[in-house]
C-alpha positions as CSV (number, residue, x, y, z in Angstrom):
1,X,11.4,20.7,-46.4
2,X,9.8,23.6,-44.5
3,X,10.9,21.4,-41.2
4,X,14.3,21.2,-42.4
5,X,15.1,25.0,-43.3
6,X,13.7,26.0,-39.6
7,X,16.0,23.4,-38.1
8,X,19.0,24.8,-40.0
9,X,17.4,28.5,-39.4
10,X,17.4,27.8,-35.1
11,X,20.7,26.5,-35.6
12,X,22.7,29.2,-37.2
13,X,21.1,31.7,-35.1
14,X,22.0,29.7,-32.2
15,X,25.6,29.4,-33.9
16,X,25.4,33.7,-34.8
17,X,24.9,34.2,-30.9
18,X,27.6,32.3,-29.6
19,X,29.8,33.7,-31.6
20,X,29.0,37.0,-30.3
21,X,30.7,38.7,-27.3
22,X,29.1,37.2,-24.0
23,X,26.1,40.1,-22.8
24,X,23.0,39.9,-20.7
25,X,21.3,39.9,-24.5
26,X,23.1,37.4,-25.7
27,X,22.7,35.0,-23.1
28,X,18.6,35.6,-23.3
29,X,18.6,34.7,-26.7
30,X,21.2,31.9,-26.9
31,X,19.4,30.0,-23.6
32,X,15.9,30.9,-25.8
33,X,16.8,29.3,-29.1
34,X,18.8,26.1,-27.7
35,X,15.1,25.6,-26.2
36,X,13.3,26.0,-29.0
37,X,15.8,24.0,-30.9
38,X,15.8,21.4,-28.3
39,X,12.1,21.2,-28.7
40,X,12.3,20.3,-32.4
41,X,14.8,17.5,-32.4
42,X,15.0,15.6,-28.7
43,X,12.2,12.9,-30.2
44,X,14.6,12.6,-33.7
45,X,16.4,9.4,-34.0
46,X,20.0,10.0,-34.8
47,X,19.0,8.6,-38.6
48,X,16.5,11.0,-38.9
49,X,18.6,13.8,-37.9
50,X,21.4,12.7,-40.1
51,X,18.5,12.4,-43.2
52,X,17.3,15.9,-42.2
53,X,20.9,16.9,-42.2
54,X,20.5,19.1,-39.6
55,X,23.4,21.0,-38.6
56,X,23.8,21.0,-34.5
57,X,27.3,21.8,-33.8
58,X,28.4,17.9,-33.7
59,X,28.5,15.1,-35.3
60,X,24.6,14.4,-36.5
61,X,24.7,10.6,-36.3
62,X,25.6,11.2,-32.5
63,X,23.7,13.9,-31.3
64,X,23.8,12.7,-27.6
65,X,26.8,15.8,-27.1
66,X,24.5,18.2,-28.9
67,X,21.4,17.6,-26.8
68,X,23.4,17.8,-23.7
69,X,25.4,20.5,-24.7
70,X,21.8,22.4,-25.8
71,X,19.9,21.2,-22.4
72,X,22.6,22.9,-20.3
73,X,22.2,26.1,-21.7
74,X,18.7,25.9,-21.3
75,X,19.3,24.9,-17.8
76,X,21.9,27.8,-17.4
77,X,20.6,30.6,-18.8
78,X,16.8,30.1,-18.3
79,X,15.5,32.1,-15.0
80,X,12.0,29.9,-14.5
81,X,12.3,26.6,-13.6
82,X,9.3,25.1,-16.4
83,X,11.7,25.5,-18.5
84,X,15.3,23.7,-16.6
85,X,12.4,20.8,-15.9
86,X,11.6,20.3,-19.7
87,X,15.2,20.4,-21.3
88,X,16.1,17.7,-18.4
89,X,12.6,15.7,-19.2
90,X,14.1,16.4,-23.1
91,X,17.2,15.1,-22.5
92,X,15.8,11.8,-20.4
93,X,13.6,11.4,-23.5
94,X,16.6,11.4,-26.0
95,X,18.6,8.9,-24.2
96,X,15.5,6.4,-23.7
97,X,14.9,6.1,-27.4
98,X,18.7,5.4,-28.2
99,X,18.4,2.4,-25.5
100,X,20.7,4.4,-23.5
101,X,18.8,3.1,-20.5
102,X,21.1,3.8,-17.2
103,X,22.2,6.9,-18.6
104,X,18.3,8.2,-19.2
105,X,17.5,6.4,-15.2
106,X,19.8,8.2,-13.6
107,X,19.4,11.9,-15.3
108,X,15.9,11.3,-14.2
109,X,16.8,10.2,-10.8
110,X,19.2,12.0,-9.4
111,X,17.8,15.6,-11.3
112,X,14.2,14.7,-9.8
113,X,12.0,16.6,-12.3
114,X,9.5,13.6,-12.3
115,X,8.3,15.5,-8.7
116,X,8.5,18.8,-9.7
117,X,6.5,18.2,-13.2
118,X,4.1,17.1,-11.3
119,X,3.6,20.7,-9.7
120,X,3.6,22.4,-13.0
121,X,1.5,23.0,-15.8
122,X,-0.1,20.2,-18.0
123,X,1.9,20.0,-20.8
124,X,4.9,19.7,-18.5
125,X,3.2,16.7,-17.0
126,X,2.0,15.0,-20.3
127,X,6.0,15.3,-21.4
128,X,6.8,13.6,-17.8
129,X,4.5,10.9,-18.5
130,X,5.5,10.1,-22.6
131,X,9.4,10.6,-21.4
132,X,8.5,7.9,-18.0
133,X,7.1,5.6,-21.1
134,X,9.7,5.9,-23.6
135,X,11.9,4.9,-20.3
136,X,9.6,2.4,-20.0
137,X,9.9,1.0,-23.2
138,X,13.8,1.2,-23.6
139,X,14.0,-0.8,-20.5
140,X,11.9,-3.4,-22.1
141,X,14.1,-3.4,-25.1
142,X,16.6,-4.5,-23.2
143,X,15.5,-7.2,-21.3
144,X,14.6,-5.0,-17.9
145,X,11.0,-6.3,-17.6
146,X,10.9,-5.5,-14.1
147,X,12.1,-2.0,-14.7
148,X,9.9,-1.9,-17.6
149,X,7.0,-3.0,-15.4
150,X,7.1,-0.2,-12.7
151,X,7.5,2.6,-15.4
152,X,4.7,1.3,-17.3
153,X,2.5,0.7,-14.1
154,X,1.5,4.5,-13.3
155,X,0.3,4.7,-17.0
156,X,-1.4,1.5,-18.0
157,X,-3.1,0.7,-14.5
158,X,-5.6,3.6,-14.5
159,X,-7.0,2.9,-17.9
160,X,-6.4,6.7,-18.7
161,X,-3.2,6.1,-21.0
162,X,-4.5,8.4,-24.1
163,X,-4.9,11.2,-21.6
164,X,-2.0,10.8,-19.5
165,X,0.6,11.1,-22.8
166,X,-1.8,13.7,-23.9
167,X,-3.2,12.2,-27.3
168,X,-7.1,12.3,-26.0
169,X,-9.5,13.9,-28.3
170,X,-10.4,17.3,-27.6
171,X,-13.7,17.0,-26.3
172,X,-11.8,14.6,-23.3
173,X,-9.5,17.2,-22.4
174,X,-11.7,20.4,-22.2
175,X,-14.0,18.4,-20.2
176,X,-14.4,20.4,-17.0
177,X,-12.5,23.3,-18.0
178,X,-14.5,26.6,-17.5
179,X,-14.2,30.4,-18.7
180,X,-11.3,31.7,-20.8
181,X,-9.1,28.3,-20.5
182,X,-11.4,26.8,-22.8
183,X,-9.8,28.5,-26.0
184,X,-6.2,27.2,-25.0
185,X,-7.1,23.2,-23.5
186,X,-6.4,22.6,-27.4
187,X,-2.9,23.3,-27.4
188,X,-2.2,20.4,-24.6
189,X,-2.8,18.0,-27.0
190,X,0.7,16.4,-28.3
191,X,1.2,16.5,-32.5
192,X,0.0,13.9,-34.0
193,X,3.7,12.8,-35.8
194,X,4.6,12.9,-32.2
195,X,2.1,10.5,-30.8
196,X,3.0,7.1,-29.3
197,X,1.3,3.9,-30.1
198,X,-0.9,3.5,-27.1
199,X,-2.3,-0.2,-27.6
200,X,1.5,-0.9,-28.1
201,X,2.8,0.7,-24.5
202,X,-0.4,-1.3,-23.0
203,X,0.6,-4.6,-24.6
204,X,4.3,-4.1,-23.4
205,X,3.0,-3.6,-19.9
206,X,0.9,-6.4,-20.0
207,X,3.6,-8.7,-21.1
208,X,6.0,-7.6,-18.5
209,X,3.3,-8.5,-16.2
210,X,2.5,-11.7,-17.5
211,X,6.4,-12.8,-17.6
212,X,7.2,-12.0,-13.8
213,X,3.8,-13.0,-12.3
214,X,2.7,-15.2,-15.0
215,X,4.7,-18.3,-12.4
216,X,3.0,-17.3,-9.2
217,X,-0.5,-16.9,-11.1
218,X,0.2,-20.8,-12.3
219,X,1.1,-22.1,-8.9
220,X,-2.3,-20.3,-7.0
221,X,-4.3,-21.4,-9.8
222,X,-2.8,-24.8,-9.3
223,X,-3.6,-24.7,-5.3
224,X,-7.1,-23.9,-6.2
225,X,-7.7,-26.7,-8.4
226,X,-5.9,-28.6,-5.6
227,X,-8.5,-27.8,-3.2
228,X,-11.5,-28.0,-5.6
229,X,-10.6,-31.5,-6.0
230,X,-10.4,-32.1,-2.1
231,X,-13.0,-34.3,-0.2
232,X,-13.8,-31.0,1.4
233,X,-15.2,-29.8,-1.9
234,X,-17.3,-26.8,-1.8
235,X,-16.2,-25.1,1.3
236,X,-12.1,-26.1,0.3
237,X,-12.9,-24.6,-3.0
238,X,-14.6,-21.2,-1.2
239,X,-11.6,-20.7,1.2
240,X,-9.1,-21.1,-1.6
241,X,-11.0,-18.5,-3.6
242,X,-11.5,-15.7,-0.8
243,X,-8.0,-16.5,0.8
244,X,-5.7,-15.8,-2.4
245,X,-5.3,-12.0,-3.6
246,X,-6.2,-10.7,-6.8
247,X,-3.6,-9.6,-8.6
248,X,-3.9,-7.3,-11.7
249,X,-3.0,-10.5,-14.2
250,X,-5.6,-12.3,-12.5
251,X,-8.3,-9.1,-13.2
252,X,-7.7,-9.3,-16.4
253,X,-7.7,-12.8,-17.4
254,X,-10.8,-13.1,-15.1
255,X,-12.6,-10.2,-17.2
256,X,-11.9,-12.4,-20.8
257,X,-13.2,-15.7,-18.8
258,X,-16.4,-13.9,-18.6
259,X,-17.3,-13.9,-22.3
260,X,-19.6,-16.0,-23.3
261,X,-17.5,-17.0,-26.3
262,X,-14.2,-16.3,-26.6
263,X,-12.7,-16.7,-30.7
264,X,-9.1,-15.9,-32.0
265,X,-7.8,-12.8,-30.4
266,X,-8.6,-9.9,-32.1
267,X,-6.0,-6.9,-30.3
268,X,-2.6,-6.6,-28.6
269,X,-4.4,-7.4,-25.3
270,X,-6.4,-10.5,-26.1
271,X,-2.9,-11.7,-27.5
272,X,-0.9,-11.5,-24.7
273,X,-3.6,-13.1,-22.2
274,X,-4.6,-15.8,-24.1
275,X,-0.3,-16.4,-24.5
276,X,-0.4,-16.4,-20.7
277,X,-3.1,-19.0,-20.5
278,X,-0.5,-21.3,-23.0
279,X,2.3,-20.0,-20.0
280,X,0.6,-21.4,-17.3
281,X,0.4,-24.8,-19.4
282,X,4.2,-24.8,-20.2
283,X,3.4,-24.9,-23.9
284,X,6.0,-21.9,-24.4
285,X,6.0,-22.1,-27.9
286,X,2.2,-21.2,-28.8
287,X,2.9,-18.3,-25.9
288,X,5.8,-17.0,-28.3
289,X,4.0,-16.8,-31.1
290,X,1.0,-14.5,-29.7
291,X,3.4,-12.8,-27.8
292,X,5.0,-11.7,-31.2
293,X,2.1,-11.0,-32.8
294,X,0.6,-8.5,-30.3
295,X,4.6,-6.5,-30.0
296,X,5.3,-6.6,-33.9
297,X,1.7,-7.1,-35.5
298,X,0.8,-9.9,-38.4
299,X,2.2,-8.0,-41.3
300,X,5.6,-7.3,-39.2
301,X,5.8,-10.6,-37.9
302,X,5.5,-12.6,-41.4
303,X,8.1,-9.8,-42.5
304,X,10.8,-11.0,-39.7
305,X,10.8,-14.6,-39.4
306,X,14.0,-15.1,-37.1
307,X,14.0,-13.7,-33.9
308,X,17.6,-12.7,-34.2
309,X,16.6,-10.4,-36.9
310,X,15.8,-8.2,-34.3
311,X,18.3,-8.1,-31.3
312,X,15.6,-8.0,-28.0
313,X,13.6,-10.4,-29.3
314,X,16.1,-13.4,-28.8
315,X,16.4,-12.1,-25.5
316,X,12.5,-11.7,-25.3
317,X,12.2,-15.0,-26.5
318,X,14.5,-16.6,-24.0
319,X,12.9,-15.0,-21.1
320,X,9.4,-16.6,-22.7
321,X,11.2,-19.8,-22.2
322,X,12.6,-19.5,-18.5
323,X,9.2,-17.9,-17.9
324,X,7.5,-21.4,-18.8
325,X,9.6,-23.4,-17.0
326,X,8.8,-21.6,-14.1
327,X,5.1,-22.0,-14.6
328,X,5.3,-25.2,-15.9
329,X,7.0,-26.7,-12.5
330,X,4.7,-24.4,-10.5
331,X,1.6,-26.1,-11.7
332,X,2.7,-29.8,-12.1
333,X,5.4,-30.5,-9.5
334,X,2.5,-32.2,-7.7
335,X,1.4,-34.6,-10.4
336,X,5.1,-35.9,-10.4
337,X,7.6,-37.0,-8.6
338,X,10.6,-36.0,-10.0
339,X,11.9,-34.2,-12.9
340,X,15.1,-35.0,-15.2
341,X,17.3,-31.7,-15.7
342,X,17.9,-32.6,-19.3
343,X,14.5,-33.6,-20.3
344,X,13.4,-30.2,-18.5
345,X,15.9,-28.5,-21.2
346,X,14.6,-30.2,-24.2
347,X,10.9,-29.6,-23.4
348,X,11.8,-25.2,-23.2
349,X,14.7,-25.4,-25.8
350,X,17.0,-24.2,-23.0
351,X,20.5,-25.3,-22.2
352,X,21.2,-27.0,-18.4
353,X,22.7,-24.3,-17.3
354,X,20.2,-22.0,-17.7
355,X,17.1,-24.8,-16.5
356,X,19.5,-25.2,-13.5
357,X,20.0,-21.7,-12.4
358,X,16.1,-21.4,-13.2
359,X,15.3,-24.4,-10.9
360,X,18.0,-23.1,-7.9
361,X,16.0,-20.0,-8.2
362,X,12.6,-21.4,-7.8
363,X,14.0,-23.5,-4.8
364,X,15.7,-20.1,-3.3
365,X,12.3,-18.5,-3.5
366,X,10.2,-21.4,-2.1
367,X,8.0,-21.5,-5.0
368,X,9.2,-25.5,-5.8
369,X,9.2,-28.2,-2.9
370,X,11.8,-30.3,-4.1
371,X,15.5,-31.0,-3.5
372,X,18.3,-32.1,-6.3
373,X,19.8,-35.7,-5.8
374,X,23.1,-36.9,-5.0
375,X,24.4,-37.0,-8.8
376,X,22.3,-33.5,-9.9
377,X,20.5,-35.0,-12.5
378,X,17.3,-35.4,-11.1
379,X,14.6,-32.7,-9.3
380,X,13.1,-34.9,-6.6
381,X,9.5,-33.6,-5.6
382,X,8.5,-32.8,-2.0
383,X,5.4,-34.5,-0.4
384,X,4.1,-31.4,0.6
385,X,0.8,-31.1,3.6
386,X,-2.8,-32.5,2.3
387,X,-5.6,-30.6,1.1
388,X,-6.8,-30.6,4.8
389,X,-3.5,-28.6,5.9
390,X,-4.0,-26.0,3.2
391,X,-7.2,-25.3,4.1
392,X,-6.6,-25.0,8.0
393,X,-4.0,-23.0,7.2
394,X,-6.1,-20.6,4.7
395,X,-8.3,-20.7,7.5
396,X,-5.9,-19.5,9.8
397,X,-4.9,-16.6,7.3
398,X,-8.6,-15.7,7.1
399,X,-9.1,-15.9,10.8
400,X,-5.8,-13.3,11.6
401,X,-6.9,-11.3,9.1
402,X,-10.5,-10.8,10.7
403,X,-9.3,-10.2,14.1
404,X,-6.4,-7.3,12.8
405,X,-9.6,-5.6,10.9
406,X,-11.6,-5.7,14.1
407,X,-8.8,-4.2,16.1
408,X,-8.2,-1.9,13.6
409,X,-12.5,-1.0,13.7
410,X,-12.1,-0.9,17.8
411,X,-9.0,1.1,17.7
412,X,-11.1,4.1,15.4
413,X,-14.3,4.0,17.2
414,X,-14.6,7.1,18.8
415,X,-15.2,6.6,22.6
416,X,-19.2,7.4,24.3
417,X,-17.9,9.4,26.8
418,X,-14.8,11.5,26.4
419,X,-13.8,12.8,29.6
420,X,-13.0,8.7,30.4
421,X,-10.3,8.2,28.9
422,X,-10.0,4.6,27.3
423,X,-8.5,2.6,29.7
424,X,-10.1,4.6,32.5
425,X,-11.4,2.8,36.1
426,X,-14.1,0.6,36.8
427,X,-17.6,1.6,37.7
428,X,-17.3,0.1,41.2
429,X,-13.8,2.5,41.4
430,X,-15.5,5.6,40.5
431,X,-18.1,5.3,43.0
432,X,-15.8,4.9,45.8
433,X,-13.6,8.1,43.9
434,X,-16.9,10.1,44.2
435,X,-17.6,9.0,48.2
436,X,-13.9,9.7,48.7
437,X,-14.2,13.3,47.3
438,X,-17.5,14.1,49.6
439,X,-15.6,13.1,52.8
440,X,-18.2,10.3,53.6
441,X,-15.7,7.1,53.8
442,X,-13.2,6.5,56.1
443,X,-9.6,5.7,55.1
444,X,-10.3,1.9,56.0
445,X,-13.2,1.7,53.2
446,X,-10.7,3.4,50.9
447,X,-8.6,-0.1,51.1
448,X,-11.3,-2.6,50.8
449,X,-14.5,-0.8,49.5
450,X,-13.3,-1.3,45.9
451,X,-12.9,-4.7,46.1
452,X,-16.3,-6.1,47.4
453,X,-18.1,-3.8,44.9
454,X,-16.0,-5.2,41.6
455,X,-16.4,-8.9,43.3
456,X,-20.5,-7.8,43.5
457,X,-20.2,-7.0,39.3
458,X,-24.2,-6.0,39.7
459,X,-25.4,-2.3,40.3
460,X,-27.8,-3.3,43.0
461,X,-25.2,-4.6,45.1
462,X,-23.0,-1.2,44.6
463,X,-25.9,1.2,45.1
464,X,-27.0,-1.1,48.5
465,X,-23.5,-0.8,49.8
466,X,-22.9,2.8,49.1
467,X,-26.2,3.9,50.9
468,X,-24.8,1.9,54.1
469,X,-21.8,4.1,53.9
470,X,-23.5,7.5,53.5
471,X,-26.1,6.6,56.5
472,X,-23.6,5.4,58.4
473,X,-21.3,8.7,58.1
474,X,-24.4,10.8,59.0
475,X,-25.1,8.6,62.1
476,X,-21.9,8.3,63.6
477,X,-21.9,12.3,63.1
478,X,-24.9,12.6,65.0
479,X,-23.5,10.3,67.2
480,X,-20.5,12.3,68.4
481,X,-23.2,15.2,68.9
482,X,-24.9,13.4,71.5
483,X,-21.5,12.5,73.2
484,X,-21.1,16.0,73.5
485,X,-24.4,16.6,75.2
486,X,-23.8,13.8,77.6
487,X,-26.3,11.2,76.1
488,X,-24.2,8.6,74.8
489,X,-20.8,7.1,75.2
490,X,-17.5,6.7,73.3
491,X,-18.6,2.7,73.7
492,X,-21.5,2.9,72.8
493,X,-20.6,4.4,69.8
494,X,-17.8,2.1,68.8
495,X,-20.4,-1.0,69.5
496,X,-22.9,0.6,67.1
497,X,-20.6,1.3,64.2
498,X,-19.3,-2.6,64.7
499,X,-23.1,-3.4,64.7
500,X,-23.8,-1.0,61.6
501,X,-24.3,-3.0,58.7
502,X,-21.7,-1.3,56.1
503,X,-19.0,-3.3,58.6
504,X,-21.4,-6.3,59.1
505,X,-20.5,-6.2,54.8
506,X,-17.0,-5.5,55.0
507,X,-16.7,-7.9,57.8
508,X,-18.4,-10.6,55.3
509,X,-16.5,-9.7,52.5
510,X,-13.2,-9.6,53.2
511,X,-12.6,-11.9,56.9
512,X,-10.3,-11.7,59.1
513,X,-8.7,-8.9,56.8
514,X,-11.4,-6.7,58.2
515,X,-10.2,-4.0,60.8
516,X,-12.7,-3.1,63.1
517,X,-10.9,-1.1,65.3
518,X,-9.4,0.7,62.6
519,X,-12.7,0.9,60.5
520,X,-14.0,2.7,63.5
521,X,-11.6,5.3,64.5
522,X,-11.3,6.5,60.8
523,X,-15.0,7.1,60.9
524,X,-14.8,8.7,64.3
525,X,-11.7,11.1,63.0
526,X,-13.5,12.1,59.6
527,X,-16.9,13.0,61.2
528,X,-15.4,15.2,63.9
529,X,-13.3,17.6,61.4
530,X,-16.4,18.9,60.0
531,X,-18.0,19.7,63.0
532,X,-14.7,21.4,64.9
533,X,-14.1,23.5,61.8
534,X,-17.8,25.1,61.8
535,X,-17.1,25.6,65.9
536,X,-20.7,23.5,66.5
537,X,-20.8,20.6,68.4
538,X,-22.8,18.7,66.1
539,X,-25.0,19.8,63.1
540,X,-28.4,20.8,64.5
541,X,-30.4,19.1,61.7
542,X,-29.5,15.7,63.3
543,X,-32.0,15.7,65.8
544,X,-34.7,15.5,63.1
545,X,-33.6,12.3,61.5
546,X,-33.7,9.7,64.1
547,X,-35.4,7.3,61.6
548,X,-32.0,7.3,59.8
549,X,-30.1,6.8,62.4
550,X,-32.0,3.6,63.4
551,X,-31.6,2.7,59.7
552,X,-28.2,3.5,59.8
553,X,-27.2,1.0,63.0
554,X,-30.1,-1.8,62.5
């Protein structure tokens, strides 16, 4: 009663202010009590508005006009965007629980408050979360499992469901909150006549999931046993384990293998896997049942005893049946040879048009390996490879998979020296770079003193052949000193730098590709700049290292 009278109260002062001329006031107050009205009725069925008989302005058993007509005034008048965000989440919210599916999608689409709630305060993002679920569950209602699936996902696949629609105790929610926001962590909790059934929005999730992967969860399972029973045994049976992905249907049913003793299923969850285990078997009839029980509950089930009692349930039903098909080929299409269309649509109570399209579908997708005959009639069975090609080509999965990690490993190492870049030059090609830069190798060991020190590959080799090159520079520099004080000749020179044993190396290494003569003048031409640009004949200290100059040519 006391609900009743403030819903007729909000009303007529909503209808008193509209009334009135159109003023700055008016508008605050109109935009402020179509959102408190809003707030009262947007999770009323039209039934329960019409049994309240609440007055909006339209016709109660239709109040789709109403809550749009109150949502854009909020959105109109309202200067903060918390509050356009929750009269659109209100609105989405409405439309879901009247099955008005598309309509609800694309308000919430094309608005995109799903983003922004999650930017604002919490109990804008609880009402984002219960409106994505009652989406969620409307699109189940009406066959959309898929749909149903992805808006379910986010909720059900964190195992924090309770606290993301806001319905967690109070101790859960003021958990880490500190100072003056503990008095007020109370109020984000959602009223209890408001609360959904949890275990019911986790069981509709899990059957969604079991319906579309239940097929491909038969046909791995089936591969597995395939290569179990191999004469490869153990390490077939290992490959096929660590090869195939875990899917979140395969988590859970792996989690109730683990008891050691499983009896009759005691929740909504234990319900729907043990139906998927009767799925993967093709016994679609024991799969119904459970699947039933866990959505409706024992007393509701005995209650209604036809599916068409309820309208989604015949179309639950039937996708149970094409479901079961699905796995049923999946997992014994390579005990048989061929299958007989109509005996396929006795066995799932399904017409042939419907086992047809199912079987086209399969053969589209490349989940069956079979072909129809000449009259139709018959699903003729692939020989697909042996146990031996499945493995080698697991093995090959496992082996690409290895080497693109390893890259990936390689690729993120951070390099030992960072002024090398990473594909910088050899060692052999940064020790000629650094004799280049000193002015101690001539322009003919620029062209082939790389190569003899990256054929060497050893460091002994390289350090041997650089200190030929350094002694010989100094020598032929002293060298050209003496020719300037009369003591030797530009033949002798020439005939010792032939006879030096840096060009005895090059002259080993590299054949008649060796130019002496040019080897020579280059040497000749790079030792004299030094000396003609400090105006000296020769530098003075070479007269004091005649040991390295006998080094140097023998």
């Amino acid at each position: 009663a006391g609900a009743v009278e403030l819903l007729e109260l909000l009303a007529s002062s909503l209808a008193f202010f509209q009334n009135q001329e159109q003023g700055e006031a008016n508008l605050d107050a109109e935009w402020r009590l179509s959102a408190c009205l809003l707030d009262a009725v947007y999770h009323l069925e039209d039934r329960a508005l019409g049994a309240n008989g609440c007055a909006l302005g339209a016709d109660t058993l239709d109040s789709a006009a109403s809550v749009h007509n109150l949502c854009r005034t909020v959105c109109k008048g309202s200067g903060d965007g918390v509050s356009r965000v929750r009269a659109v989440l209100q609105q989405v919210y409405h439309h879901a629980i009247h099955d008005r599916y598309l309509a609800a999608q694309h308000l919430l689409v094309l608005s995109g408050v799903a983003s922004e709630a999650a930017t604002l305060d919490v109990p804008t993002q609880v009402l984002c979360n219960r409106t994505v679920a009652q989406l969620g569950l409307c699109a189940f209602r009406l066959g959309h499992l898929a749909e149903a699936r992805d808006c379910l996902e986010g909720l059900c696949g964190r195992r924090r469901t309770k606290e993301m629609l806001g319905q967690s105790p109070k101790q859960q929610l003021r958990h880490g909150v500190r100072g003056s926001e503990q008095s007020t962590s109370v109020e984000f909790i959602v009223p209890a006549h408001m609360h959904l059934a949890v275990d019911l929005v986790e069981a509709v999730h899990l059957v969604c999931v079991v319906l579309i992967d239940g097929p491909a969860v038969a046909a791995s399972e089936a591969q597995r046993q395939c290569l179990r029973m191999s004469s490869l045994g153990g390490c077939g049976a290992a490959l096929a384990v660590s090869g195939l992905g875990c899917t979140f249907l395969e988590k859970q049913l792996a989690s109730l293998e683990k008891n050691a003793y499983n009896g009759p299923p005691e929740d909504r969850q234990e319900c729907v896997l043990v139906a998927s285990k009767h799925l993967r078997s093709g016994d679609w009839e024991a799969c119904w049942a459970l699947l039933e029980s866990a959505l409706l509950g024992p007393a509701l089930t005995a209650a209604v005893a036809p599916a068409s009692a309820i309208p989604w349930l015949s179309t639950l039903r039937c996708k149970v049946q094409v479901a079961s098909l699905e796995a049923y080929l999946a997992s014994f299409s390579s005990l048989y040879s061929c299958f007989e269309l109509s005996r396929l649509a006795t066995m799932f109570n399904l017409d042939e048009r419907t086992t047809r399209s199912t079987v086209n579908r399969m053969l589209l997708d490349g989940l069956l390996a079979a072909s129809w005959d000449e009259s139709s009639k018959l699903v003729v069975v692939h020989d697909g490879p042996g146990a031996l090609s499945n493995m080698a080509c697991r093995l090959a999965d496992l082996a690409a998979m290895v080497a693109k990690n390893s890259e990936g490993r390689l690729r993120s190492r951070p390099a030992s020296n960072p002024k090398v870049p990473a594909n910088g030059p050899s060692r052999s090609s940064t020790i000629c770079a650094k004799l280049l830069t000193k002015g101690s190798m001539p322009t003919q060991c620029e062209r082939s003193s790389g190569c003899p020190a990256e054929r060497a590959g050893k460091s002994g080799r390289n350090s041997r052949f650089r200190k030929h090159l350094i002694n010989l520079n100094k020598a032929v520099a002293k060298w050209l000193a003496k020719q300037g004080r009369g003591e030797m000749t530009r033949s002798q020179i020439l005939a010792n730098i032939k006879a030096s044993p840096a060009a005895e190396y090059l002259r080993a290494e590299q054949g008649p590709a060796f130019l002496e003569a040019a080897f020579a003048e280059a040497l000749l031409s790079r030792a004299a700049r030094p000396a003609e640009a400090a105006g000296v004949a020769a530098p003075t200290q070479g007269q004091t290292h005649q040991e390295d100059v006998a080094v140097a040519v023998h």
